[in-house]
VEXMI-357689 format. One line per 10 residues: number of its first residue (from 1); their letters; for each residue x, y, z of C-alpha. Coordinates in Angstrom, 2 decimals. Each point is the difference from the previous one (the first is absolute). Last residue first. Example, Ala and Ser with C-alpha at 12.3 -4.5 7.8 and 13.67 -1.06 7.14 Angstrom:
// VEXMI-357689
2	sa	13.67,-1.06,7.14  -1.37,-3.44,0.66
END
This chain:
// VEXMI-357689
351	xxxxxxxxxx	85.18,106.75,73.19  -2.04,-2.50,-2.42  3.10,-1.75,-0.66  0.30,-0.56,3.64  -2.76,-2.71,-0.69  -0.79,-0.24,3.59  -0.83,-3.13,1.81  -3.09,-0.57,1.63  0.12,-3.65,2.30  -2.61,-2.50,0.47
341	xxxxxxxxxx	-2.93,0.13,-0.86  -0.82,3.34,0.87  -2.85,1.41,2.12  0.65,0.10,3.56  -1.58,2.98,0.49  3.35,1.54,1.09  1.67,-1.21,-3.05  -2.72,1.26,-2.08  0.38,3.49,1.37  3.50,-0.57,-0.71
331	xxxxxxxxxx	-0.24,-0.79,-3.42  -2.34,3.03,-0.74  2.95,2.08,1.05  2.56,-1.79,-2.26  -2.50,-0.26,-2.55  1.71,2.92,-2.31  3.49,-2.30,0.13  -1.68,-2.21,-2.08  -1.36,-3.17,1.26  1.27,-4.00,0.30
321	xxxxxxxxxx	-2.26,-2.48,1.63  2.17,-2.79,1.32  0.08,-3.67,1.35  3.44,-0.05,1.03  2.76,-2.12,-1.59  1.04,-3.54,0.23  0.79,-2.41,-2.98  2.23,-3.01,2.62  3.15,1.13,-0.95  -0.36,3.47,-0.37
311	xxxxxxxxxx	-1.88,-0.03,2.89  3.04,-1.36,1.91  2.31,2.00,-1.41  -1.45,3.24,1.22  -0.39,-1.40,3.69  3.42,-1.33,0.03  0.84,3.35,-1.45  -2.18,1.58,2.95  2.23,-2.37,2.49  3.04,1.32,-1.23
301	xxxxxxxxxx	-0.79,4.04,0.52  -1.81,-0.52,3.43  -3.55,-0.83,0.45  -3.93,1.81,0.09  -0.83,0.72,4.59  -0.72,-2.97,2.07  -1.42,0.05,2.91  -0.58,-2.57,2.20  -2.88,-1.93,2.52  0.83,-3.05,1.60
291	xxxxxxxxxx	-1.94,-2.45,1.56  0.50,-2.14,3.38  -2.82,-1.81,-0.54  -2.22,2.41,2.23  2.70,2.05,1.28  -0.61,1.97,-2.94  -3.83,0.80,-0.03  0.38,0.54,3.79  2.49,2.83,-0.11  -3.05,1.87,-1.89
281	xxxxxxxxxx	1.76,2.06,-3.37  -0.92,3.40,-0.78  1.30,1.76,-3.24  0.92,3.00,0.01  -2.45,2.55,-2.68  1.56,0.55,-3.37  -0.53,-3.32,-1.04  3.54,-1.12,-1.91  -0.65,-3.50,-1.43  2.90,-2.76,-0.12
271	xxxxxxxxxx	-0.68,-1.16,3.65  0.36,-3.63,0.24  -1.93,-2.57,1.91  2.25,-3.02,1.51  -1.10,-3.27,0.81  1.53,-1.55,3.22  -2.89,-2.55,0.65  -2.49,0.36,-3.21  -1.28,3.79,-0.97  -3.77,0.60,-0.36
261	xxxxxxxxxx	-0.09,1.87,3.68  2.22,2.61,-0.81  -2.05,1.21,-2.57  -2.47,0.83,2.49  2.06,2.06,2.31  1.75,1.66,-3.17  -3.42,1.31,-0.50  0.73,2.56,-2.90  0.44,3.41,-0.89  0.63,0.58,-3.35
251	xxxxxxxxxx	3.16,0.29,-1.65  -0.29,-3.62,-1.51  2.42,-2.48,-0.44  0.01,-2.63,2.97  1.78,-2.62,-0.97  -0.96,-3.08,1.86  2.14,-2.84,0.93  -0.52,-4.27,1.39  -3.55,0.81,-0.75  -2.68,-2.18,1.69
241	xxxxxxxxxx	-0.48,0.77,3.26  -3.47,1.25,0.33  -1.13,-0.08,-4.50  -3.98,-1.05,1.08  -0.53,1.96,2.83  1.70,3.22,-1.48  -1.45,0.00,-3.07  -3.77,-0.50,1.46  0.63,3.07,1.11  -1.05,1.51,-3.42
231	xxxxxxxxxx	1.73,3.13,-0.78  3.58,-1.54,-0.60  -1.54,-1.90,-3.04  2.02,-2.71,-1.51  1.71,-1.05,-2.70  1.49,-3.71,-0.54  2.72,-1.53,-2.30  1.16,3.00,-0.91  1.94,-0.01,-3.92  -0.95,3.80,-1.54
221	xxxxxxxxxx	-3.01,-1.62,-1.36  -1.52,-1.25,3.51  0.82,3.38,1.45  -1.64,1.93,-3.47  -2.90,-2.39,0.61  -0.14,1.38,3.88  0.20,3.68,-0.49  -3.25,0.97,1.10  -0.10,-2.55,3.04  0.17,2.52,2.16
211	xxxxxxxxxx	2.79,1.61,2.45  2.75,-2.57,-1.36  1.75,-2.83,1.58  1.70,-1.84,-3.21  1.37,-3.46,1.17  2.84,-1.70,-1.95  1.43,-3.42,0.48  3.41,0.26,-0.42  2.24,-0.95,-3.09  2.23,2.88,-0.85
201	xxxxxxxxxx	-1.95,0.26,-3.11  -3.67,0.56,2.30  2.24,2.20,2.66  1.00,2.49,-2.84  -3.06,0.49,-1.89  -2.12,0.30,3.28  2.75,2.77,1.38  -0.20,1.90,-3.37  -3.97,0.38,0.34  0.90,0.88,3.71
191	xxxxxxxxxx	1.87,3.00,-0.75  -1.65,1.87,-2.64  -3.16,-1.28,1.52  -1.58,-3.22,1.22  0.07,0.80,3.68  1.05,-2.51,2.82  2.45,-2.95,-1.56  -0.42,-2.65,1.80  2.75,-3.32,-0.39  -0.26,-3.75,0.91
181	xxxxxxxxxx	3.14,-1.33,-0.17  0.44,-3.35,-1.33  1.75,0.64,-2.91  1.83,3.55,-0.01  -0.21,2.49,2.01  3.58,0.81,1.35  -0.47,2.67,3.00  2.08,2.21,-1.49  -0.48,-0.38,-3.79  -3.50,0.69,0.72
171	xxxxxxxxxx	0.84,2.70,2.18  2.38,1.50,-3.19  -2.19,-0.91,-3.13  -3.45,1.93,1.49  2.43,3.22,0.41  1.90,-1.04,-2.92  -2.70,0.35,-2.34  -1.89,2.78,0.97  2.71,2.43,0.06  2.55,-0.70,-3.44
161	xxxxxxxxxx	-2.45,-2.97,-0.89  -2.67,3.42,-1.00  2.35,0.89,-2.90  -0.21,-3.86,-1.42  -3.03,0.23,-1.74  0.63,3.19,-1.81  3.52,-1.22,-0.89  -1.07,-2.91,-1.18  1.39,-3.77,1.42  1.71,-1.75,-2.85
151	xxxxxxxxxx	3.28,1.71,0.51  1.10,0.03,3.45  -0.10,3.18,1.60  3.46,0.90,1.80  0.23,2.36,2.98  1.04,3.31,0.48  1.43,1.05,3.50  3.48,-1.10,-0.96  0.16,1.78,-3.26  -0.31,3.57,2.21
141	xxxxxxxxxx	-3.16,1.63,-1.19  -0.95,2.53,-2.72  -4.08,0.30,-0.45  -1.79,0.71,-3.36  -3.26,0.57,-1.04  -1.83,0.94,3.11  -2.22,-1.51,2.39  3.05,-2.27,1.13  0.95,1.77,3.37  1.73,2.98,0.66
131	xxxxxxxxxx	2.78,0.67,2.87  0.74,3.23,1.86  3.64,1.05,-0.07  2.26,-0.23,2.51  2.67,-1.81,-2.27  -0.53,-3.00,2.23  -3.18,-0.38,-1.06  -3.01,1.93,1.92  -3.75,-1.82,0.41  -3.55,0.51,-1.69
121	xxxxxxxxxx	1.22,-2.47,-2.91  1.78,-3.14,-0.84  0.55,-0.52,4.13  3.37,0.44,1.02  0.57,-2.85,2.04  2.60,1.63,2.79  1.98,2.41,-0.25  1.81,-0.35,3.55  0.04,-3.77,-0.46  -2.70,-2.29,1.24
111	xxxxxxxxxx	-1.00,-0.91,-3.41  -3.29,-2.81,0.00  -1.08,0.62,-3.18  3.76,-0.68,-1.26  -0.01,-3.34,1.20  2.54,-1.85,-1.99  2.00,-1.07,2.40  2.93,2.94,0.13  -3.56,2.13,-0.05  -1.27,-1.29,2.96
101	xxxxxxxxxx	3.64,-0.17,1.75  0.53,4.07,-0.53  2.12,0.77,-2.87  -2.06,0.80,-3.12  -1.58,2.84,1.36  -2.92,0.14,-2.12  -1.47,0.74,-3.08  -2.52,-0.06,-2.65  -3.22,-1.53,1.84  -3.75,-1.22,-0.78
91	xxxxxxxxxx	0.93,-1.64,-3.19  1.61,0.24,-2.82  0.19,-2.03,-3.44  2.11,-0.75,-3.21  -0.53,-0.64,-3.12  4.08,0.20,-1.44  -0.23,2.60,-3.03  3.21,1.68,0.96  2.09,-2.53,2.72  -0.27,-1.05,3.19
81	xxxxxxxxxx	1.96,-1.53,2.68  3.37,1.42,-1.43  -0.36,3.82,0.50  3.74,2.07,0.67  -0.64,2.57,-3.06  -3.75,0.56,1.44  -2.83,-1.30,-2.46  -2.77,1.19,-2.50  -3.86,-0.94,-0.76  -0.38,-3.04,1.95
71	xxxxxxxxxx	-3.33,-1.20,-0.80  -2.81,0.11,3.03  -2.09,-1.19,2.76  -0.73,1.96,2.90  -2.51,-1.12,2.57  1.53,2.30,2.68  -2.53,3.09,-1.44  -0.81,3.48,1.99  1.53,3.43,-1.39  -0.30,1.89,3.26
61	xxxxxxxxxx	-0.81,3.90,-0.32  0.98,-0.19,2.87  2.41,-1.38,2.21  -2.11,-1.34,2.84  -2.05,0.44,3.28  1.25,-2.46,3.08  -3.33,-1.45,-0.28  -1.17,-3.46,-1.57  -3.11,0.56,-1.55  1.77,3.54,-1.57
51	xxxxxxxxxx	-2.35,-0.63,-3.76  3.15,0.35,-2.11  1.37,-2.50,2.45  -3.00,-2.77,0.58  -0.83,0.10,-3.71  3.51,-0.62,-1.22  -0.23,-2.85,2.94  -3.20,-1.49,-1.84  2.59,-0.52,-3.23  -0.65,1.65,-3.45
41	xxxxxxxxxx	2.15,-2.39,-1.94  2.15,1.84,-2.55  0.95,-1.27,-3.77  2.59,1.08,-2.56  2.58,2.34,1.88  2.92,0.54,-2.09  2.82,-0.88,2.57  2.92,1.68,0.28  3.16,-1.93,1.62  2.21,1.44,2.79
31	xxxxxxxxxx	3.30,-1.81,1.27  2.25,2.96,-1.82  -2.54,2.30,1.25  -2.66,1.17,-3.05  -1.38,3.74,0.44  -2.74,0.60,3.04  -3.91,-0.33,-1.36  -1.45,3.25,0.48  -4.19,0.59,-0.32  -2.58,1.13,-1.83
21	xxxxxxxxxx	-3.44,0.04,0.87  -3.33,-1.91,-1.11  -2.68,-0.09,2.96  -1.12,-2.08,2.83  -3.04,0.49,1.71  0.62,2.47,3.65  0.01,-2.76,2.85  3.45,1.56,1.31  1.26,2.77,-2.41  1.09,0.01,-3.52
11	xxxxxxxxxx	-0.05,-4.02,-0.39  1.20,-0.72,-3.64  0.80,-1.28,-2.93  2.56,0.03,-2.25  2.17,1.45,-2.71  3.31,0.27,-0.05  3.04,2.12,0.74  3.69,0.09,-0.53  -0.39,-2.83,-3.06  3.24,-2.15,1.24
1	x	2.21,-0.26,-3.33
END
């Protein structure tokens, strides 16, 4: 039986700190399954919406948390994807139209339907209500949007894959590094810390571009084969038109001008981070080379599996520090000061 309501955490009022509340979970659809929330990543976006970076105000109080990783806990009478005590994940999205040509592809993220992606909180499902994210101990979800966890990774471990994972996963993917490819990765956080593991077992040669070298044996150890400074200008002499693609994954504001300039002939630089200020691009640093510059925002239902399968295979998880629910606050503060290696992740026991 679906518990009515739950306990969680959450945003009362844009920037206010988080707090413990109640709140409804809807009753099991025929196609629903419960999930017993185990483990939720704290996310920089959670930060950016409880904290109104992006405008457009909000549905508060906002129960952040996309990084969900759970047990299933109870299924609809029509479920056959998953069953009770399956480990299962979900990620930045619990719904969509399911009948535009993204989603007939496998590209739910990308929805163009009337309903559109519908985000795992801060948005309306289709039953008008407002959705809640994973900061809370149990979430019910159509079977489609839940995706499997392979066994040997941990559920703590493998919360974070659900956002961090597939966004580095999917561009990589994309633009196929592999061996020969010579591959930055900008920012050695939640995100880029994921992007080194994956491009090093993919086969590419891996370059961390950081703000300092503080982070540069953790680089090394996470599998880059060079780290370098973005503050010394000496960077950007020595590395001119080297990468065949960077990943840019900080939320920052950066010198897209200058990064530019270390990509080969038709090298492409990818946007993963979300700045809140626009980003501002000089004509000249792309018809030099004839360079690209993308976006690229986490993956569609199938390409997460691949993602989730893929670290199963090859022992891949996020480098994590889990906290009680009680550190949520302090956990942002941290976030913002950069200080986390690599991911938090909520015991949701703690809730």
């Amino acid at each position: 039986m679906t518990p009515t309501a739950v306990s969680a955490y959450a945003a009362p009022a844009p920037k206010a700190p988080l707090e413990r509340i109640t709140i409804p979970r809807r009753e099991l659809g025929a196609h629903d399954i419960l999930i017993e929330i185990k483990y939720a990543g704290i996310c920089h976006s959670d930060i950016h919406a409880v904290h109104g970076d992006w405008g457009g105000g909000g549905n508060f109080p906002i129960v952040p948390g996309h990084e969900i990783a759970g047990v299933v806990a109870a299924v609809g009478t029509e479920v056959s994807r998953h069953a009770v005590g399956d480990r299962v994940g979900v990620g930045y999205f619990v719904d969509s139209c399911r009948e535009c040509a993204n989603c007939r592809a496998g590209r739910e993220h990308y929805c163009t339907g009337e309903l559109g992606a519908v985000m795992t909180y801060n948005a309306t499902g289709r039953d008008g209500e407002p959705t809640q994210g994973g900061y809370s101990t149990h979430l019910v979800v159509d079977e489609n949007y839940a995706l499997r966890i392979p066994d040997g990774i941990p559920l703590a471990a493998a919360a974070p894959l659900l956002c961090a994972g597939i966004t580095l996963y999917s561009p990589l993917a994309r633009w196929k590094a592999g061996p020969g490819k010579k591959v930055a990765i900008v920012g050695l956080g939640g995100l880029g810390h994921m992007g080194v593991k994956f491009a090093q077992v993919m086969g590419a040669e891996v370059t961390v571009l950081s703000q300092s070298l503080r982070k540069k044996d953790d680089g090394l150890r996470l599998g880059a084969d060079h780290f370098y400074a973005t503050s010394d200008p000496a960077t950007f002499e020595e590395l001119a038109g080297v990468f065949d693609l960077i990943i840019n994954t900080v939320s920052a504001d950066l010198d897209l001008a200058a990064c530019l300039g270390l990509l080969r002939t038709d090298g492409t630089l990818v946007q993963v981070g979300a700045p809140v200020n626009p980003l501002s691009v000089p004509a000249s640093a792309l018809l030099a080379g004839g360079k690209s510059i993308s976006g690229s925002a986490i993956g569609g239902l199938p390409e997460t599996q691949r993602m989730l399968d893929f670290c199963g295979e090859h022992g891949l998880a996020a480098d994590i520090e889990v906290i009680d629910a009680e550190q949520i606050n302090e956990a942002y503060e941290r976030v913002l000061a950069s200080d986390v290696r690599y991911r938090f992740v909520i015991d949701v026991a703690t809730i």
